[in-house]
N, C-alpha and C positions, 0 to 999 in steps of 0.2 A: 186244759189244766196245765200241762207244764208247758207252753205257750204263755201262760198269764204267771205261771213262777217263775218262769226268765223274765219277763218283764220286769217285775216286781223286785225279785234278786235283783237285778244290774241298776234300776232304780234306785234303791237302797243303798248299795255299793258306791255307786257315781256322788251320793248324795253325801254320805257318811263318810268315804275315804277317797274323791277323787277330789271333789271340791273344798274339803278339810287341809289340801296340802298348803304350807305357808305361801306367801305370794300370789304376783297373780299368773303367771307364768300359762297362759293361755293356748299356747301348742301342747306343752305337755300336758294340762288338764284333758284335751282334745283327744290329742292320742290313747291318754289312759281309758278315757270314757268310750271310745269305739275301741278297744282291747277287751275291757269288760265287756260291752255290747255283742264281741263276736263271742267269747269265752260264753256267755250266759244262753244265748242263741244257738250252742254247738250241735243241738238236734234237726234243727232244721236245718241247719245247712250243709252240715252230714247229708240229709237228707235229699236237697236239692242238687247234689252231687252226683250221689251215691244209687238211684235210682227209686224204682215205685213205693219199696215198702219201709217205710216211719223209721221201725224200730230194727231193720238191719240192711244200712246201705252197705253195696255192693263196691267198699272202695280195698286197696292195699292195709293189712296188715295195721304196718306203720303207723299211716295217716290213723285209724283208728284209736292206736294205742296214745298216742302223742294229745288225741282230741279228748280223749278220755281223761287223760291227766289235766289240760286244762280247765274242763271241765269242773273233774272234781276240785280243783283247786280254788274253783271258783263257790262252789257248794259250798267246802268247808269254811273256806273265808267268810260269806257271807251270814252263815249262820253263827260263830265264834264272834265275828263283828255285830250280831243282833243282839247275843249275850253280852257284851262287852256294853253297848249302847242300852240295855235295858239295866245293867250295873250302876251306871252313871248317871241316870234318872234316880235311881233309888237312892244311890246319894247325895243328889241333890236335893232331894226331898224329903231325905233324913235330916240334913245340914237343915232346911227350912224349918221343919218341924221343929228342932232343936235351935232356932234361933242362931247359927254359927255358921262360920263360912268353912267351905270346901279349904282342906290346906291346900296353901300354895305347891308345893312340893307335888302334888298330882295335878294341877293343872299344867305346872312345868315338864310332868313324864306326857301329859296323852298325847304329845306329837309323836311322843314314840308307842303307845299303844298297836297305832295300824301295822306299822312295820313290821313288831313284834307278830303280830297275828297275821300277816300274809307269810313270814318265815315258815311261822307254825303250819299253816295251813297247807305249806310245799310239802315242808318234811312228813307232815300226815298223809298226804296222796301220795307220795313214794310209799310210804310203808303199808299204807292201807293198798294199794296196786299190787306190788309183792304179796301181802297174805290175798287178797282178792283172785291173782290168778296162779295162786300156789296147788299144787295138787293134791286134794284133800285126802285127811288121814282117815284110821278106821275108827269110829266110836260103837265100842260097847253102849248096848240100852238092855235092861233086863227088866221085864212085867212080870208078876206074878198076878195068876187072874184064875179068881176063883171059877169052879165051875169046867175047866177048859178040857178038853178032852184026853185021855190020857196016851191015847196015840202022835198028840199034839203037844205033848211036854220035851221038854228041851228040843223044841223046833227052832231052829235057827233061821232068819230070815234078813236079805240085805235090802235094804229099803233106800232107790237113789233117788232124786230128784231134781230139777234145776240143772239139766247139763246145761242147757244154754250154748248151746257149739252154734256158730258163727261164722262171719270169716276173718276174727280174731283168733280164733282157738287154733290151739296146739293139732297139725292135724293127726299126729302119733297119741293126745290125751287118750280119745276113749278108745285105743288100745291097750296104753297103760293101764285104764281104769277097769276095762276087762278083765288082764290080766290077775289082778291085783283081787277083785272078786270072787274069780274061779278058784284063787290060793285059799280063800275061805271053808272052801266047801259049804256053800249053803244048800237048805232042802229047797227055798224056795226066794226068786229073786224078782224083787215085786220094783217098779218105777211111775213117779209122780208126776208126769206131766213136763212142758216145758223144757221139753229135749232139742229142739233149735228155735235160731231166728234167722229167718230165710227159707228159699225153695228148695226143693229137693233137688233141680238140676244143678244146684251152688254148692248145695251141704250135704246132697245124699251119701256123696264116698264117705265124708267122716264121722257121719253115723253106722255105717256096715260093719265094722266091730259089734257090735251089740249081737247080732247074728251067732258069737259066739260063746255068751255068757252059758254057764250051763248051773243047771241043780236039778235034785231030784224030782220035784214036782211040779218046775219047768219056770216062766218068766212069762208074769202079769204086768198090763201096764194100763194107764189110762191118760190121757191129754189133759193139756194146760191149757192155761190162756194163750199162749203165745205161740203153739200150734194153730189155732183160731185166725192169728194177723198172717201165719205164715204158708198157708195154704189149707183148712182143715182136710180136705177129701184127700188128695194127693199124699199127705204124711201118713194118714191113717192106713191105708193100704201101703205106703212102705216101711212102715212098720212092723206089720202083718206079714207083707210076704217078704221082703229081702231083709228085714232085721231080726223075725223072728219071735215079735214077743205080741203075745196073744191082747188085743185092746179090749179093755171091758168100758163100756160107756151105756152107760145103763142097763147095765148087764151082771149077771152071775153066772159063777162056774165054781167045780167042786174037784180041787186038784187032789183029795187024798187028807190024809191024818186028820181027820175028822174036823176041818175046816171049809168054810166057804169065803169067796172073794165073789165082792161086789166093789164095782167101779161103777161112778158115774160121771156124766159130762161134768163141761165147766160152764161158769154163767156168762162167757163171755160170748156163747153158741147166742144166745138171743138177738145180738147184735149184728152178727155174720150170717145170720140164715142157716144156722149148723144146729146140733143138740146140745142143749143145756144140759143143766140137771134136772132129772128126771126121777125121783125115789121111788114113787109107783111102780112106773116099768121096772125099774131095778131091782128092786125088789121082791116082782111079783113071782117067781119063783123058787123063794128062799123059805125053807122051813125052817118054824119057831125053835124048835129043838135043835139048828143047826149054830154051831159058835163061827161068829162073823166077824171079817176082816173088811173093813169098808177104803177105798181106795177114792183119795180127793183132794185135787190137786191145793184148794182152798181150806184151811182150818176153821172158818167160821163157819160152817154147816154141823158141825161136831152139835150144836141144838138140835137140829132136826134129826140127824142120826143116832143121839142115845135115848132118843123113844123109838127106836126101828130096833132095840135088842142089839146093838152093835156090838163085841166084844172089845174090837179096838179100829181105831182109826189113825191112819198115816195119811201125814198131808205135808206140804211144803211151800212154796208161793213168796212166805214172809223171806227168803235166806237171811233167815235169825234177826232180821233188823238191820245187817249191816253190820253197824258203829253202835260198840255199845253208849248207852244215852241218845242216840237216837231210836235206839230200838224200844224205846217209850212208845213214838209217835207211830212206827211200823205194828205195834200193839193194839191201838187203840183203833188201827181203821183195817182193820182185824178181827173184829168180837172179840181182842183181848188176848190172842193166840199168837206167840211169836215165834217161840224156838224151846223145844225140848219135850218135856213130858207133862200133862193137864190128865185133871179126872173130871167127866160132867155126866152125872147122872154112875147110871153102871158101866159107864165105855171109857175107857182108857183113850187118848189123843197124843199121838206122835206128831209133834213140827219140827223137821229138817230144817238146820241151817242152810240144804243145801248143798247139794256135787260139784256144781260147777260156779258162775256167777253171769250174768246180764252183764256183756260188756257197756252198755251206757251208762252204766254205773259200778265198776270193777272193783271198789273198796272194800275190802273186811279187817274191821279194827276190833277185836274180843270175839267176833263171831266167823268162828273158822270153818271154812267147807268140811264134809261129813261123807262119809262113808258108813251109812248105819248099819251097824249090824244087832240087830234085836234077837231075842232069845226070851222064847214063850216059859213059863215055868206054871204050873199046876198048883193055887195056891190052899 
């Protein structure tokens, strides 16, 4: 898939603004068009660089950050240029309809359309890189949920997700981010999946902060997808024993104040020989009368989970869409779930913007990394 949207992107691109330039000036067409071709190709050859695994070669810092921005530079261009070129259709087919020609005056601006639009699209991945690998703030979330136990009212809980640590990342972040959670005092500090990309002999040190998160009824977590690309068996056990936070993967446990936490796999275990999601097993030790907290790293499961009696579910996966206006499209291949708060059925649905962010794609434009902190209330 993103094999055939590089394709396509730099097609389009070469098609629309390389070959659009006036004249015929044949080197710099040439040039442009293998500049795009590498800009649009940046994963694979990251890749082929960088060593065995897809989504986190193993190169310097730099070279990453630098690829990134091309990258998106080419993303945003590309799609502002399909808006732009679907604009243009419609007025010309407005103009037909109405029997009238396009004024002159806009056919004399479109040689500067491109230009205007690869400007834009610089200035947007600067800004969008800066809030993408900015350190995210604390967001208040408060539910009131009927029913909830009264042991369990003003339970305070920091919900992260999406660290995404790399070897991009700040390697001081998730001590900052530790930091910064313990200042909370939470009862209880729950994490969604997607805590690196890479091996643990690459990324282990800068996840061992985590080891020192603390609250009262201690620090649940469950896996992503991107644990799955990144070694499943290996993280899971360093999670457990030198991070410190208890994996629930098809599994329940019962920390206190009259709740339970159920985690389940991710669906990407189907393809790796790992565990999926599993509701059955998961489940199968949870009583009816128990108020449930469902842990997933995916929000489109929120179906299946508010006929299991879920009280609430936190998930992550989407980081909010990104860019807002694109987070239409991060919506809709989704179940509809992008970033914030949803009711489906009797279960309340938490989506994280997200902790950290996926360096292959490091942009956040309206959707700002998240520090959740929820707070249960008795309604």
């Amino acid at each position: 898939m993103i094999a055939l949207f590089a394709f396509l992107s730099a097609a389009f691109v070469i098609w629309r603004a390389v070959l659009t330039i006036p004249g015929k000036r044949p080197v710099l067409k040439s040039l442009l068009a293998v500049c795009v071709v590498l800009a649009a190709f940046k994963f694979q050859i990251l890749h082929f660089f960088g060593g065995a695994m897809y989504f986190a070669p193993e190169l310097p810092r730099s070279v990453l950050l630098v690829g990134a921005f091309i990258y998106a530079v080419h993303f945003i261009f590309f799609f502002l240029l399909l808006v732009s070129e679907c604009c243009r259709l419609l007025l010309r087919s407005a103009a037909q309809i109405l029997k009238r020609k396009v004024p002159e005056t806009l056919h004399r601006g479109a040689k500067w359309i491109n230009l205007i639009l690869i400007v834009a699209a610089v200035v947007l991945s600067g800004v969008g890189m800066g809030y993408g690998t900015a350190f995210p703030e604390v967001k208040e979330v408060t539910f009131e949920i009927p029913g909830l136990p009264r042991r369990a009212d003003d339970l305070k809980i920091v919900w992260l997700t999406d660290l995404h640590v790399d070897s991009m990342s700040d390697p001081e972040r998730i001590e900052f981010l530790v930091a910064k959670v313990n200042a909370l005092e939470p009862d209880l500090v729950l994490l969604g999946g997607d805590y690196v990309d890479g091996r643990v002999a690459a990324l282990g040190k800068k996840l061992l902060p985590l080891a020192k998160l603390k609250s009262r009824l201690g620090v649940y977590g469950v896996p992503g997808n991107h644990e799955y690309y990144s070694g499943y068996q290996e993280w899971m056990s360093f999670l457990e024993e030198q991070c410190k936070v208890k994996m629930l993967v098809n599994a329940s446990c019962s920390p206190g104040a009259g709740i339970t936490l159920v985690g389940i796999g991710d669906s990407a275990g189907k393809r790796k020989n790992a565990p999926e999601a599993n509701f059955r097993q998961a489940f199968k030790d949870v009583s009816v009368d128990d108020a449930v907290i469902l842990l997933a790293h995916r929000p489109d499961i929120v179906h299946i989970s508010s006929k299991m009696e879920v009280m609430l579910q936190l998930s992550g996966h989407t980081h909010g869409g990104m860019i807002l206006g694109f987070d239409r499209i991060v919506r809709k291949v989704n179940g509809g779930f992008v970033s914030g708060k949803y009711i489906v059925g009797n279960t309340r649905l938490y989506v994280s913007n997200g902790t950290g962010i996926w360096s292959g794609f490091p942009i956040r434009i309206g959707r700002n990394a998240e520090i959740t902190l929820i707070k249960l209330e008795r309604d």
